[in-house]
LUMLUM-412921 format. One record per residue (C-alpha): x negated, z, y. Coordinates in steps of 0.25 Angstrom, whole numbers, plus 2048, in hexadecimal, padded with zeros to 3 digits. Each point is the difference from the previous one (the first is absolute). Layout:
! residues N
R   X   Z   Y
R   X   Z   Y
...
***
This chain:
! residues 671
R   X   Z   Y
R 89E 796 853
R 805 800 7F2
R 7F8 80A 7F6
R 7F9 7F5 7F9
R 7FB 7FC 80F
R 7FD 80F 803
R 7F8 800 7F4
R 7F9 7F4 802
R 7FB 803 80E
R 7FD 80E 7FA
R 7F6 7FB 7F7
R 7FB 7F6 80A
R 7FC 80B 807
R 7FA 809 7F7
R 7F8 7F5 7FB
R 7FB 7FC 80F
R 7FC 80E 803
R 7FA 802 7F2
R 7F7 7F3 804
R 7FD 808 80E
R 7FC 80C 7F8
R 7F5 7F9 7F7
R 7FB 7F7 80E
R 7FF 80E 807
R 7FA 80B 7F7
R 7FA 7F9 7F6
R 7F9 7F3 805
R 801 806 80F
R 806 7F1 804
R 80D 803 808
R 808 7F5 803
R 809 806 80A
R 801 80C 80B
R 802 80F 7FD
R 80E 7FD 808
R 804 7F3 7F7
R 7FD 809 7F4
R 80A 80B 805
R 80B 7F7 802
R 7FE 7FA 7F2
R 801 80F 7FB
R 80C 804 808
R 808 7F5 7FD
R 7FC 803 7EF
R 804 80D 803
R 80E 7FE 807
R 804 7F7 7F7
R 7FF 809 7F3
R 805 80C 806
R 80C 7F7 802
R 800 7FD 7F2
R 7F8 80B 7F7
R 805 7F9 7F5
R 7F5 7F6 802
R 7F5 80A 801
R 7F5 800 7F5
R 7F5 807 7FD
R 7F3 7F5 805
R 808 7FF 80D
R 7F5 802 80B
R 80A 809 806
R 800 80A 7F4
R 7F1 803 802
R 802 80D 805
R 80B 809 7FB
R 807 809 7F7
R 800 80F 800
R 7F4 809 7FE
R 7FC 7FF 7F2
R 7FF 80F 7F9
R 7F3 7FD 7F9
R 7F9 7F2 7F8
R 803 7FD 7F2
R 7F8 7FC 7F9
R 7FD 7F4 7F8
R 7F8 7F9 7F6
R 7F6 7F5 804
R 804 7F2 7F8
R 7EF 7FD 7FE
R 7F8 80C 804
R 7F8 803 80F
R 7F2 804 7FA
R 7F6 803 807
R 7F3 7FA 804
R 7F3 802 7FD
R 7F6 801 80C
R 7F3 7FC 804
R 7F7 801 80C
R 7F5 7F7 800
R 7FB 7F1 7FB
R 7F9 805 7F3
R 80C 805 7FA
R 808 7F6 804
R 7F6 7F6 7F9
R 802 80B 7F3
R 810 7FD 802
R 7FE 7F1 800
R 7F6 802 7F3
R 80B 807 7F8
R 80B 7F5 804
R 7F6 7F4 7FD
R 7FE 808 7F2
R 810 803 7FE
R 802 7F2 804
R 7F6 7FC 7F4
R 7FB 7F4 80A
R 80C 7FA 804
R 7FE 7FC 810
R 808 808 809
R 802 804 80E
R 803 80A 80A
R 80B 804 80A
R 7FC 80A 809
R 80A 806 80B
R 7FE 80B 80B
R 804 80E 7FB
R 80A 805 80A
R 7FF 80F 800
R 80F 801 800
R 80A 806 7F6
R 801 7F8 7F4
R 80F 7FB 7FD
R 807 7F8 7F5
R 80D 7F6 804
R 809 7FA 7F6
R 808 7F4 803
R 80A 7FC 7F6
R 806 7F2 801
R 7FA 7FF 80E
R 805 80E 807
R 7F9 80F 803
R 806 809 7F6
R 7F5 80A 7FE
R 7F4 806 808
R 7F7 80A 7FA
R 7F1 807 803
R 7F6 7FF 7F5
R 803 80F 7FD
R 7F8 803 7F4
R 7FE 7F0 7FD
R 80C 801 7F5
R 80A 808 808
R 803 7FF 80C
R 809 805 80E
R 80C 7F5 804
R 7FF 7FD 80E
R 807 7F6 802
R 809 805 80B
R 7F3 802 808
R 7F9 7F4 7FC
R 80C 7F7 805
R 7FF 804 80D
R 7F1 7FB 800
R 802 7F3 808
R 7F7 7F5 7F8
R 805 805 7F2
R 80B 7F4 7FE
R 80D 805 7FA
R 802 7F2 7FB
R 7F3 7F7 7FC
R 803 7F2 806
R 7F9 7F1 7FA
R 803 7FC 7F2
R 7FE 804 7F4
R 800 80E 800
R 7FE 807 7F2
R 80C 807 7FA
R 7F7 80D 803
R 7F6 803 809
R 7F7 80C 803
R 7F7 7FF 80B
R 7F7 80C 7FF
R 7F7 803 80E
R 800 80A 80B
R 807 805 80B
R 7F8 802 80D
R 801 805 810
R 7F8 7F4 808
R 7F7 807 809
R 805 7FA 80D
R 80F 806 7FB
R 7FA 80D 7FC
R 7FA 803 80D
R 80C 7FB 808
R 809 80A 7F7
R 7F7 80B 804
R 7FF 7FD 80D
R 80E 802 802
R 800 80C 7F8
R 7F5 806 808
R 807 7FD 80E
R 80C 806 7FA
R 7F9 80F 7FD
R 800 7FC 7F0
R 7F4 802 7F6
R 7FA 7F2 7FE
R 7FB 7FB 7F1
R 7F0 801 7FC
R 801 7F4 7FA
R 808 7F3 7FA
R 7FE 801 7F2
R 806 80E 7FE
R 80A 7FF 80C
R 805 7F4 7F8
R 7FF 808 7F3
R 809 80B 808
R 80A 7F6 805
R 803 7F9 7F2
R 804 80F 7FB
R 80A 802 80A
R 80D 803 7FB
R 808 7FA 80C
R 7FD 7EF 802
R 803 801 80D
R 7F3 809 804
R 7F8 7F3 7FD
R 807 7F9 80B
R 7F5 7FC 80B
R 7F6 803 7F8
R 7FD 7F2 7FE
R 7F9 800 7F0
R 7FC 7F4 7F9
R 7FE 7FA 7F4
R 7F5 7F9 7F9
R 801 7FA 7F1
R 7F3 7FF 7F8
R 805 801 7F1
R 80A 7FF 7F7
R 808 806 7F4
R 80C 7FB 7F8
R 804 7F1 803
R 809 7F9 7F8
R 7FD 7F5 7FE
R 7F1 7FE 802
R 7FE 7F3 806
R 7F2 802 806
R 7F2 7FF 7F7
R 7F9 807 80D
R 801 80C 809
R 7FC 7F7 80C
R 80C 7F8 7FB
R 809 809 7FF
R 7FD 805 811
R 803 7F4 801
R 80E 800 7FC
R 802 80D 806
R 7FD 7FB 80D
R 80A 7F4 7FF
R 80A 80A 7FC
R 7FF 808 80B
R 7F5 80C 7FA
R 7F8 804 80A
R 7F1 7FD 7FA
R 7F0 802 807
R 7FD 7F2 807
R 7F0 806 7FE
R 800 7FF 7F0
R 7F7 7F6 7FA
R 7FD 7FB 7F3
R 7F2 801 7FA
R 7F8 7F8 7F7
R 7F6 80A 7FC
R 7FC 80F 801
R 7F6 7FA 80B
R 80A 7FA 809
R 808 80E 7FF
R 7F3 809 804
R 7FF 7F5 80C
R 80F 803 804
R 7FE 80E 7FF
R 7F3 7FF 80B
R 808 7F7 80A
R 80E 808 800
R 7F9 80F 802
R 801 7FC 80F
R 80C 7F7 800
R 808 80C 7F9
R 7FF 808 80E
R 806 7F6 808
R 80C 800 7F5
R 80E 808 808
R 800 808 7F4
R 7F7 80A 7F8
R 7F9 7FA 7F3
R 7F4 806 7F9
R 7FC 7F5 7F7
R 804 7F3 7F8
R 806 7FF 7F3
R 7F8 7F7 7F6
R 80A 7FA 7F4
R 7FD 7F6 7F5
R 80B 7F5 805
R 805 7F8 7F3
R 80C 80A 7FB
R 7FF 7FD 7F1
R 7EF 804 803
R 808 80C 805
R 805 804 7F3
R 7F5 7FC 7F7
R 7F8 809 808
R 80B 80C 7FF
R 7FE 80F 807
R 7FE 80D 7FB
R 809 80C 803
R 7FC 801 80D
R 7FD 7F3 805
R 800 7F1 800
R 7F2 7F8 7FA
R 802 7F5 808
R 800 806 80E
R 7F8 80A 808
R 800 805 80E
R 7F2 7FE 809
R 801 80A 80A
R 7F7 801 80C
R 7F8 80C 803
R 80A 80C 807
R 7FE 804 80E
R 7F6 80B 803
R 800 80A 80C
R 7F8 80D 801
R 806 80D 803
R 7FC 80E 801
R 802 80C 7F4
R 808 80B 806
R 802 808 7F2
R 800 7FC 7F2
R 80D 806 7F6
R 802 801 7F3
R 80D 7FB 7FA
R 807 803 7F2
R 805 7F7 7F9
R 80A 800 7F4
R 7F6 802 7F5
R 7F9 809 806
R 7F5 7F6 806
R 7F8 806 80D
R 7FF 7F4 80B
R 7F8 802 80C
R 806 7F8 80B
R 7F9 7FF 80F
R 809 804 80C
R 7FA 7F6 80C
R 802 7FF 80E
R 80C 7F4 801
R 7FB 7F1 800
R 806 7F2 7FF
R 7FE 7F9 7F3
R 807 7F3 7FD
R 80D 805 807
R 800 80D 7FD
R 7FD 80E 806
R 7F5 805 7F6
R 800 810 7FF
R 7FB 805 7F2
R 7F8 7F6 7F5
R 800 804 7F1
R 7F1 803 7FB
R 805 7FF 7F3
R 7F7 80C 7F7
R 7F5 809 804
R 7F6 7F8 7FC
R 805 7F5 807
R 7FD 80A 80A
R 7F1 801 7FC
R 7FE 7F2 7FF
R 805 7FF 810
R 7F9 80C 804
R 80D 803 80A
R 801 80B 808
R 80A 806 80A
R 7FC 7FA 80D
R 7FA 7F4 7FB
R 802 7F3 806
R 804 7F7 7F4
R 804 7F2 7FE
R 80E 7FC 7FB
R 808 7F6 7F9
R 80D 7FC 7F8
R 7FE 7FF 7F2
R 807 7F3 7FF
R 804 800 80E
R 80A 80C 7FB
R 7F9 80D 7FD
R 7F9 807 80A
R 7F0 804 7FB
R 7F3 804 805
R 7F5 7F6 7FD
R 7F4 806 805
R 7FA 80B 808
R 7FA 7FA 80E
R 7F3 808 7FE
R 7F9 7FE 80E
R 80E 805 806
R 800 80E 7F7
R 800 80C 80A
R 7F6 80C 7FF
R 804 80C 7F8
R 80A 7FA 7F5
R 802 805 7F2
R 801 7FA 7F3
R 80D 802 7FA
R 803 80B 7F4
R 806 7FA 7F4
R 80C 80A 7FE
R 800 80A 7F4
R 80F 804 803
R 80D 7FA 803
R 801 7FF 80F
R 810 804 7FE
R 802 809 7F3
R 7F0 804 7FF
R 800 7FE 7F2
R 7F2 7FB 7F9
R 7FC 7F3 803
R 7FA 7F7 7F5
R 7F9 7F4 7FF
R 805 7F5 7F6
R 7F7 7FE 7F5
R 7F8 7F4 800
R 808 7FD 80D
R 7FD 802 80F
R 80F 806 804
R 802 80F 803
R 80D 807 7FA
R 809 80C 802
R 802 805 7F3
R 80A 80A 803
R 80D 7F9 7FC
R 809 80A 808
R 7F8 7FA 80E
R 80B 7FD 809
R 7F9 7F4 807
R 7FF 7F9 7F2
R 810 803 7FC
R 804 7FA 80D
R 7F8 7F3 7FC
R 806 800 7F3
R 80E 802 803
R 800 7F5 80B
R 7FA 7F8 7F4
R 80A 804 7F6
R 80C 7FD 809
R 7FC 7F2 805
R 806 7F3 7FE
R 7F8 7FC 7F2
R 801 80F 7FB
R 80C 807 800
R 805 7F6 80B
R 807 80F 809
R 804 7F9 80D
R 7FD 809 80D
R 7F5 809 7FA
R 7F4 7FE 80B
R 7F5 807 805
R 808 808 809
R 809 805 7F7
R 7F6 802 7F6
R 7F8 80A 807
R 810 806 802
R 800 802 7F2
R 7F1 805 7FD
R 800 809 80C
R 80D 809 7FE
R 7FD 800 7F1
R 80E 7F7 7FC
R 7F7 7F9 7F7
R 7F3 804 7F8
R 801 7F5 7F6
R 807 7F2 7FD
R 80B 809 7F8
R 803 807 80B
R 805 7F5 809
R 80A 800 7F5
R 804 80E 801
R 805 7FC 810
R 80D 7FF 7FC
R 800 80F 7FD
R 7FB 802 80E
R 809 7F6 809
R 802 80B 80A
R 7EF 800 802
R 7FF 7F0 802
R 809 800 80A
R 7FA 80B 809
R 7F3 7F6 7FF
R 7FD 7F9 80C
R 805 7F3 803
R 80B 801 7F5
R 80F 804 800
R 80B 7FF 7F5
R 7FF 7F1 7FE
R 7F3 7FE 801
R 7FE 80B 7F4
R 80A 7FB 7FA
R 7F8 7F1 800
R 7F5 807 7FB
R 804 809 7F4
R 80B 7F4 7FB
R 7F1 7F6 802
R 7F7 80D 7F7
R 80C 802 7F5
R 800 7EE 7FE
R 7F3 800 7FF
R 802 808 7F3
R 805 7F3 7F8
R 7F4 7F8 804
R 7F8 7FB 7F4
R 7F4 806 7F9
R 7F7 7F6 807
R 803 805 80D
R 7FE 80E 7FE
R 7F3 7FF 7F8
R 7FB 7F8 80D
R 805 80B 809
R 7F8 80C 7F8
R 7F3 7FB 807
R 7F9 801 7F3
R 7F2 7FA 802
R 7FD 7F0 7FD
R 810 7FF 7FF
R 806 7F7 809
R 80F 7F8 7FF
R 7FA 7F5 7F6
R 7F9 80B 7F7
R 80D 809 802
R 807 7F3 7FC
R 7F8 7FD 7F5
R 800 810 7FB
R 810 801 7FF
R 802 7EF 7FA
R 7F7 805 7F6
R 804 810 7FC
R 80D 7FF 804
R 801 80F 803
R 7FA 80C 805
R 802 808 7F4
R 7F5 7F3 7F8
R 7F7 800 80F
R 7FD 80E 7FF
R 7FC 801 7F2
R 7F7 7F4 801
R 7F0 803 7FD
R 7F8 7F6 809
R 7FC 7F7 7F4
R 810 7FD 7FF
R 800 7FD 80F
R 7F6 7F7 800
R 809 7F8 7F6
R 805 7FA 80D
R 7FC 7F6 807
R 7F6 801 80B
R 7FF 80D 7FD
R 7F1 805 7FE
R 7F8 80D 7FC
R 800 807 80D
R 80C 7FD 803
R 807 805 7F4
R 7F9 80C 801
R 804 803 80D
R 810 7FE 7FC
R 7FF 809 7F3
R 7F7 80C 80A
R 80C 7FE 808
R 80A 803 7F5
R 7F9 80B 7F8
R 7FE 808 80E
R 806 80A 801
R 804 7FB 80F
R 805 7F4 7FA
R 809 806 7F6
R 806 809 80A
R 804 7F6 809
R 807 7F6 7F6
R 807 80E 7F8
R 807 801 80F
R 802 7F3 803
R 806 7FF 7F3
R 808 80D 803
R 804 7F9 80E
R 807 7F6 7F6
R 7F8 7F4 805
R 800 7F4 7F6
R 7F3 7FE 7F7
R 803 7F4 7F8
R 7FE 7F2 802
R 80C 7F6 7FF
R 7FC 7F5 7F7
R 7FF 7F2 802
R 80B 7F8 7FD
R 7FC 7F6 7F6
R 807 7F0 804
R 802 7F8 7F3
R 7F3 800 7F6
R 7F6 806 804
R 7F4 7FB 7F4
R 7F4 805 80B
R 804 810 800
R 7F6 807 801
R 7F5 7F6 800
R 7F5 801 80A
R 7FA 7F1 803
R 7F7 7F8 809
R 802 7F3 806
R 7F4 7F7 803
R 7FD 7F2 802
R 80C 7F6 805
R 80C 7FC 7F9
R 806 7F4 800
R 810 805 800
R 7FD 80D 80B
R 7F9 805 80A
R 7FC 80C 7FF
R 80B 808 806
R 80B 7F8 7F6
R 7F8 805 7F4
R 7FF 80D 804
R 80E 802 805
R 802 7FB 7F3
R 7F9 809 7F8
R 806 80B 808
R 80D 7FB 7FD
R 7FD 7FF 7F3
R 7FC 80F 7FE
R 7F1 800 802
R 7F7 805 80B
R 7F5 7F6 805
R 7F3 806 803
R 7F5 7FC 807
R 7F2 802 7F6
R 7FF 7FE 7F2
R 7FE 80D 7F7
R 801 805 7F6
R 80F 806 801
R 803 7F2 802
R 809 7F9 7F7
R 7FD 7F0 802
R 7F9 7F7 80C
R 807 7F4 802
R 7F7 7F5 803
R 802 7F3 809
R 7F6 7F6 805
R 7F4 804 805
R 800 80E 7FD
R 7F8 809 804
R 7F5 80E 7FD
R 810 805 7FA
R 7FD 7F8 7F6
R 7F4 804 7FC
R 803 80E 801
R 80D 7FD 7F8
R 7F5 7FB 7F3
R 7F7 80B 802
R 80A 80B 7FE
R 809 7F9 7F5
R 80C 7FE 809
R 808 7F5 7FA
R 801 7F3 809
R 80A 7F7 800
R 803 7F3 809
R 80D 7FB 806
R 806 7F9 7F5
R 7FE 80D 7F6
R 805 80A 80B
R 80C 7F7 802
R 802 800 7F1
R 7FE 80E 801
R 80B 803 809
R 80B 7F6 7F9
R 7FE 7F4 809
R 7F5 7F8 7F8
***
């Protein structure tokens, strides 16, 4: 055979087996026998090893392979994963229609609704047709690359087939184990003296992180698409529409979705498919309910957190009852005191159950829970184990109410109760239980981002006395001799660690203020605190009235921050930090060409006619401003479309300029 013949019948044959692969794992149709299939393979497989020069990427052959990866990068998703907001019975799913139908401002609209794998949410990117890039949803803007992983998951295509595929393509949906393949892999486990896995979704969860591809072989993971995020070009007007297409371009999609005319022909879904769900090979806890029509989508818009045109109905989490053996006390990083019940082991949705949060002490109250008490559990979203209620006519003779605590159960320092608020807190800032909280929480990936510093190694650290402060993990280079004797360590493994602590030093301003567990401050205030201080130097003489010159930031808040900074606690810890030469200023911005919005805080309502509502606030952002998301009065114009809405009004009561389309345009030099 010539080149040009080998070739040929090379891509005949990746194109056959690719056909065999969408007939077999995604519409379960084979067409051919196991045997057939091999032969197909083989003779793939013989032919490029005789010519490697003809070996590409999207070869069904290259599905498992390469080295053992060191860690994931990470990478920035093209359009975010956010979140959905839940909701767990008809009524408020009636309140969710209300808010679309007055968003919408009476247009008519319909619903998609689609079952809720409880699997691990992924992102793929397809450019021009081929997989390029896998990712988890991370923290919906950042996420892991798996890629090497997710190509050895057999009904992920590595080339889209059919016509007209877009230029680019991200399918967003989740990885999952089938039940039937779960139970078969630990079946074989079992028989070969291994532990097996409690349960699909957090085996598949583990299996996505392993470092090595070739771990997931046999595993037998799936894949499911339910949404979408950059695509270029957009053909479709619909999400029912654009499943479609997935499915003719090879996309695994749900054959159970529906479309729905009304909020009524959705609650009438949700009824029948609670006992249809059960029969499904895989886990789901629910169905996702999306307005359909994309450019509806946009006029509706999100918050920060999530979409406003979608929501997740979940079905009530499955309850067993159990016996209190104790109850403990945990201590969490500020301090907070959490009673938690220790229960004899039960089964629950998958899991082995052994200990349930009660949240506060007078959650405990309200419960009445005592040690020895029969008690009725659940998962909190299918996820969180919790304790419902006390069965009374169980309750043994001779139990005790429970104490609330006046000490720390670790350091024995006083114990006080928030005011106004129902939490119980160490207030001895030397406890040790709360420092090993904190320094977990200052070392993780959206803090100071220290890779290898865990649980285990933290309680190293606290308990030999390395480390009494976030300063002192930067004195461990001093002590290098002292790391390395820690268990579990070794020369190169130190080494790891005090080159991960002293690089950590460069990060941004934003990072450490969000690492500092100051009270209220999470990353987007940390964020929002360093864009708008730029220093630590401004931060720290900041009064609370200043603070809350940025936005969202509130009374309570602000006086939290400033406490933090004008105790004496605070002040030591960023005098060492700063000793420890750790950065304290935020980089800024750079700007790209004019920038005629910096600065500006504005509101968007209504619909425009030449965006939607992402285009104009990308464009806003990219023109220096910050879009917010209520009027105020540290707003600095409203830009009005069609059919604005209560914006508006707020916009005249408080004076805030409002101008429409053709004046903002104007505004920005393209009128």
């Amino acid at each position: 055979m010539t080149t040009r013949d080998v070739a040929a019948e090379i891509e005949r044959l990746r194109e056959e087996i690719r056909r065999h692969d969408h007939l077999y794992y995604v519409l379960a149709k084979p067409e051919i026998s196991d045997r057939e299939y091999d032969r197909l393979f083989e003779r793939l497989a013989k032919l490029e090893v005789d010519h490697p020069d003809l070996v590409t990427p999207d070869s069904p052959t290259q599905r498992v392979g390469g080295a053992p990866l060191e860690g994931f990068r990470q990478v920035r998703h093209a359009v975010p994963m956010l979140s959905m907001d839940n909701t767990y019975n008809e009524a408020e799913l009636r309140d969710f229609d209300g808010r679309v139908r007055r968003g919408l401002g009476g247009e008519s609209y319909r619903y998609l609704v689609d079952p809720k794998i409880d699997g691990v949410a992924v992102s793929l990117r397809y450019e021009r047709g081929v997989f390029v890039l896998g990712a988890t949803r991370g923290d919906g803007r950042t996420g892991d690359d798996i890629t090497q992983n997710l190509r050895c998951v057999r009904s992920i295509p590595l080339r889209l087939i059919g016509r007209r595929l877009p230029d680019v393509l991200e399918v967003r949906g989740e990885v999952y184990w089938p039940r039937s393949a779960f139970d078969r892999f630990n079946a074989e486990r079992q028989r070969a003296g291994e532990p097996t896995f409690a349960n699909p979704r957090n085996a598949t969860a583990g299996t996505l992180k392993q470092l090595d591809p070739k771990m997931l072989a046999g595993r037998d993971l799936a894949f499911m698409a339910h949404g979408f995020g950059e695509v270029r070009p957009l053909r479709a007007e619909t999400q029912a529409d654009l499943l479609d297409a997935f499915a003719s371009w090879g996309v695994p999609v749900s054959p159970h979705r529906i479309v729905a005319p009304d909020i009524d022909a959705v609650i009438e879904h949700v009824h029948r498919w609670d006992q249809r769900r059960h029969k499904l090979d895989y886990e789901t806890d629910g169905l996702v309910v999306k307005v359909d029509r994309l450019d509806q989508r946009d006029a509706l818009g999100a918050t920060s957190r999530s979409p406003r045109w979608c929501i997740a109905y979940k079905y009530a989490a499955e309850q067993a009852e159990t016996v209190v053996l104790d109850i403990d006390v945990q201590v969490g990083k500020l301090g907070t005191l959490t009673p938690r019940a220790i229960m004899k082991p039960v089964q629950l949705s998958g899991t082995t159950v052994r200990h349930a949060t009660l949240h506060n002490f007078d959650q405990v109250d309200r419960l009445d829970v005592r040690v020895g008490d029969m008690v009725l559990i659940e998962k909190a979203g299918e996820i969180i184990p919790q304790v419902v209620r006390v069965v009374m006519e169980k309750r043994p003779k001779g139990t005790r109410k429970l104490a609330r605590p006046t000490s720390c159960p670790v350091c024995r320092g006083e114990a006080v109760q928030d005011e106004g608020g129902v939490f119980l807190r160490c207030i001895n800032p030397s406890c040790p239980a709360q420092l090993k909280e904190r320094l977990q929480y200052f070392c993780g990936r959206d803090q100071m981002d220290i890779e290898g510093v865990g649980p285990a190694l933290v309680e190293q650290l606290v308990d030999t006395g390395l480390v009494r402060e976030f300063a002192d993990l930067y004195r461990l280079k001093d002590r290098r001799d002292d790391v390395i004797a820690l268990e579990r360590m070794g020369e190169k493994s130190a080494d790891n660690l005090l080159h991960a602590i002293e690089a950590s030093k460069t990060h941004p301003l934003s990072r450490l203020l969000a690492a500092l567990n100051i009270r209220h401050v999470g990353r987007r205030t940390a964020e929002m605190l360093a864009e708008h201080f730029g220093s630590m130097d401004r931060l720290e003489q900041a009064s609370a009235q200043q603070l809350q010159e940025v936005e969202e930031i509130g009374p309570i808040m602000a006086e939290g921050i400033a406490h933090f900074f004008a105790s004496q606690r605070g002040r030591e810890v960023i005098r060492h930090l700063r000793e420890a030469g750790v950065h304290m200023t935020q980089p800024k911005r750079a700007a790209k060409g004019a920038q005629p919005l910096a600065g500006k805080k504005i509101v968007v309502t209504g619909t425009l006619e030449g965006f939607s509502r992402k285009e104009i606030q990308d464009l806003i952002s990219n023109l220096g401003g910050m879009v917010a998301g209520s009027v105020s009065s540290k707003t600095d114009f409203v830009i009005a479309g069609a059919d604005p809405g209560s914006k508006l009004d707020q916009a005249r009561q408080l004076g805030v300029p409002v101008l429409d389309e053709a004046a903002f345009l104007k505004l920005i030099g393209r009128g």
